[in-house]
MDAnalysis code that builds the backbone (N, CA, C; Angstrom):
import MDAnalysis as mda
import numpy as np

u = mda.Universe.empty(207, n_residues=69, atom_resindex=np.repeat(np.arange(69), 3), trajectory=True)
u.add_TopologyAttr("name", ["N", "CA", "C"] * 69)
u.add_TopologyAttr("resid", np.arange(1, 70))
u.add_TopologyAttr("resname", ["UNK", "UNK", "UNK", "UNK", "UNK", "UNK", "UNK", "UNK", "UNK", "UNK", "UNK", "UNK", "UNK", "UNK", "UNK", "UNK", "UNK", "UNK", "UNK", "UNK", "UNK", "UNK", "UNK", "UNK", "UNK", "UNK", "UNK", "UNK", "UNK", "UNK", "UNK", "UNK", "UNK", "UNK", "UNK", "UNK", "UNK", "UNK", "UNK", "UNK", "UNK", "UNK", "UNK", "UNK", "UNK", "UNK", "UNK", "UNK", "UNK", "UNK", "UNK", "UNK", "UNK", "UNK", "UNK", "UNK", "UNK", "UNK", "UNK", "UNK", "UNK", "UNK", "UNK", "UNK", "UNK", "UNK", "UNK", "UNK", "UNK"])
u.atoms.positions = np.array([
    [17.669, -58.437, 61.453],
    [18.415, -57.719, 60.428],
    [17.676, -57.873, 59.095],
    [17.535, -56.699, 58.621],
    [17.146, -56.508, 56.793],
    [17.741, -56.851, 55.705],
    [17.621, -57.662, 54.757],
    [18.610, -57.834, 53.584],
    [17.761, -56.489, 52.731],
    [18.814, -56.161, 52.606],
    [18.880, -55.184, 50.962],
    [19.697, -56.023, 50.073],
    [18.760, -56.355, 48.936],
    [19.726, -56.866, 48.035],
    [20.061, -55.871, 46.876],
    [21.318, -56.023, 46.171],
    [21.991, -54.876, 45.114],
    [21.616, -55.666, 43.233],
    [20.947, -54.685, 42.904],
    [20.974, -55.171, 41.773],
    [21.895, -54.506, 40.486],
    [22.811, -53.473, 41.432],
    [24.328, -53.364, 40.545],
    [25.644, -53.223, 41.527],
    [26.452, -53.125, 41.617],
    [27.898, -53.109, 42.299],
    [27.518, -52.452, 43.466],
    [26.890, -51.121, 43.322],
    [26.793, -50.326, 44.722],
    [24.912, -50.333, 44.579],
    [25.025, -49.532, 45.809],
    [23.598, -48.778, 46.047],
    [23.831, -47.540, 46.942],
    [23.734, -46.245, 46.722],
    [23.580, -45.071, 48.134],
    [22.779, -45.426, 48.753],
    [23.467, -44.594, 50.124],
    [22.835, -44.580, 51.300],
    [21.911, -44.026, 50.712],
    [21.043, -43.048, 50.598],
    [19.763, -42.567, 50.132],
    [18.781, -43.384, 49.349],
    [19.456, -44.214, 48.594],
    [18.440, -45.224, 47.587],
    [18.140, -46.143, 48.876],
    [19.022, -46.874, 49.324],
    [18.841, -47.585, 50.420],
    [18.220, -47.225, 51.509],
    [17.898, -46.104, 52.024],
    [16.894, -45.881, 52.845],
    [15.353, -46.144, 52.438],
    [15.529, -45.697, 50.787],
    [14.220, -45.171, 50.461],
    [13.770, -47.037, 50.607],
    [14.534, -47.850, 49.900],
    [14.428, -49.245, 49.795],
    [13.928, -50.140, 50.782],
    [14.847, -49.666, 52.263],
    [14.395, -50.169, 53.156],
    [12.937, -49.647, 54.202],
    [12.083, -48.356, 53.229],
    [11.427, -48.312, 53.891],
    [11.186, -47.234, 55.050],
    [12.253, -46.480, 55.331],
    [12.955, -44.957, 55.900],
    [12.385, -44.227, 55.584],
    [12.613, -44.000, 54.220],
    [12.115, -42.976, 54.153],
    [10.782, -43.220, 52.745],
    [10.142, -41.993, 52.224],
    [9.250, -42.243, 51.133],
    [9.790, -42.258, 50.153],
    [10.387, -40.700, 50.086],
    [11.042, -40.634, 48.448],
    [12.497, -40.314, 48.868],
    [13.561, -39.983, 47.978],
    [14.704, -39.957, 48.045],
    [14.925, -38.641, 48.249],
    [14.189, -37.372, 48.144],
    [14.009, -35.987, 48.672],
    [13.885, -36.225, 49.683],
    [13.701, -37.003, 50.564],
    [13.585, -37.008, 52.145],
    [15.023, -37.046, 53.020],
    [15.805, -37.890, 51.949],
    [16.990, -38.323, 52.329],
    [17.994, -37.386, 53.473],
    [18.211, -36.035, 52.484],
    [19.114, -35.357, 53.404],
    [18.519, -34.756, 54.754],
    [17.153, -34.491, 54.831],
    [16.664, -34.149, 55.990],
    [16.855, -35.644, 56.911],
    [16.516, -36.503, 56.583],
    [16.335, -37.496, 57.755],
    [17.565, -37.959, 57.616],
    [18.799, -37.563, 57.089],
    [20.368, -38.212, 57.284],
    [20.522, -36.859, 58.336],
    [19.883, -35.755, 58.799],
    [20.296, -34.706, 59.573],
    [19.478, -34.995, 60.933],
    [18.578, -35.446, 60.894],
    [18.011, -36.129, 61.959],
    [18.489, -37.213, 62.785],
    [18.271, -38.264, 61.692],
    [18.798, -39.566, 62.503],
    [20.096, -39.820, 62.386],
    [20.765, -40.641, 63.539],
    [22.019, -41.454, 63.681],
    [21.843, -42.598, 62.616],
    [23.065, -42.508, 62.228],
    [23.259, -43.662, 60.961],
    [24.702, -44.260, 61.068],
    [25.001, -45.278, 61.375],
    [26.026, -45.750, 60.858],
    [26.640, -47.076, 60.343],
    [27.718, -46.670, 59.431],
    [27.695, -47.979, 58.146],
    [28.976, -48.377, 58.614],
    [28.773, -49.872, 58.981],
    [29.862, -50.584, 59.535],
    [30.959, -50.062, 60.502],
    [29.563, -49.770, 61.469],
    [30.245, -49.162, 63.150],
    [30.711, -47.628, 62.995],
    [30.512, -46.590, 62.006],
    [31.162, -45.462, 61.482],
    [29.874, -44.722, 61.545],
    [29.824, -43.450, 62.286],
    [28.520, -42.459, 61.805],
    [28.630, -42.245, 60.135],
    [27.630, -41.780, 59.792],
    [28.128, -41.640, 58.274],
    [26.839, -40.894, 57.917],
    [26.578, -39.469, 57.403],
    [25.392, -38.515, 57.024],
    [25.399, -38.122, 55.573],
    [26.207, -38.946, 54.493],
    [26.114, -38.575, 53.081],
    [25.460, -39.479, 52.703],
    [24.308, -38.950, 51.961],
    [23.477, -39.774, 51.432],
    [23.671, -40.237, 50.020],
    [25.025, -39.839, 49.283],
    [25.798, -40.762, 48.083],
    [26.911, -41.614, 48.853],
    [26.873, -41.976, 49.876],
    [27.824, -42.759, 50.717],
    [27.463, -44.143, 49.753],
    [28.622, -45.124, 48.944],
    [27.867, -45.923, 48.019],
    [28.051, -47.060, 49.064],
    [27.367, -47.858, 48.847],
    [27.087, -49.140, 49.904],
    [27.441, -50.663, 48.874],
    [28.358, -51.305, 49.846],
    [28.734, -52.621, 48.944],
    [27.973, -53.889, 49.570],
    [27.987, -54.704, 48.621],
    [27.958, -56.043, 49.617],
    [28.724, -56.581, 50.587],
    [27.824, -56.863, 51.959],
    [28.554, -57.068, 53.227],
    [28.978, -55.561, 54.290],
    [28.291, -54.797, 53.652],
    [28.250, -53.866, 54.530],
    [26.735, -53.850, 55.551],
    [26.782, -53.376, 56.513],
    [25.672, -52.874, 57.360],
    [25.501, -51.794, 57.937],
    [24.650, -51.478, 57.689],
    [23.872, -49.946, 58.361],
    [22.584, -49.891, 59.306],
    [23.237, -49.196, 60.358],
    [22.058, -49.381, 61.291],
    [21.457, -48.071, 61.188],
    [20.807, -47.828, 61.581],
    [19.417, -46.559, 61.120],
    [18.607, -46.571, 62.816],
    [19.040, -45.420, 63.399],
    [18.074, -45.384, 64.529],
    [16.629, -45.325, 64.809],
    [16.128, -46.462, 65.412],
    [14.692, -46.173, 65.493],
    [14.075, -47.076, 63.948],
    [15.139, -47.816, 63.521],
    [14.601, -48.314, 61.844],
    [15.124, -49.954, 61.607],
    [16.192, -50.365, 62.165],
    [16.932, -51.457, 62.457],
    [18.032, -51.416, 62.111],
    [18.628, -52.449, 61.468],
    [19.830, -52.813, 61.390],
    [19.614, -53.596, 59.641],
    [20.275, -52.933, 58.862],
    [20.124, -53.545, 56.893],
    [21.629, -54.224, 56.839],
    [21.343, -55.169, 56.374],
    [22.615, -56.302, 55.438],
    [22.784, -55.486, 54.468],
    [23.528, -55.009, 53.526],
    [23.483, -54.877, 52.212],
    [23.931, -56.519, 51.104],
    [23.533, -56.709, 50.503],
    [24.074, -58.519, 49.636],
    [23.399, -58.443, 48.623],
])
């Protein structure tokens, strides 16, 4: 598992991809949220302003499994 750490209250799913490495830039986001299976704490989930807290996790197919903290 990946830590993403937050350096304010939230982070999007889209920043957080780009963070963990998913994707390049954050223009990539909605194409590869239409591609890949994603889901944040056992939930599919394809919005890439989906805001992400601490203690959440998102698994990313084909990418692993991110902590958010």
């Amino acid at each position: 598992m990946k830590q993403i750490s937050l350096r304010s209250e939230y982070i999007t799913l889209g920043q957080m991809l780009k963070v963990g490495d998913c994707i390049d830039s954050g223009g990539q986001a909605k194409a590869f949220l239409a591609e890949i299976r994603i889901k944040v704490n056992g939930e599919k989930e394809n919005r890439r302003g989906r805001k992400l807290y601490a203690g959440d996790v998102v698994d990313v197919d084909g990418y692993g499994t991110f902590m958010i903290g």
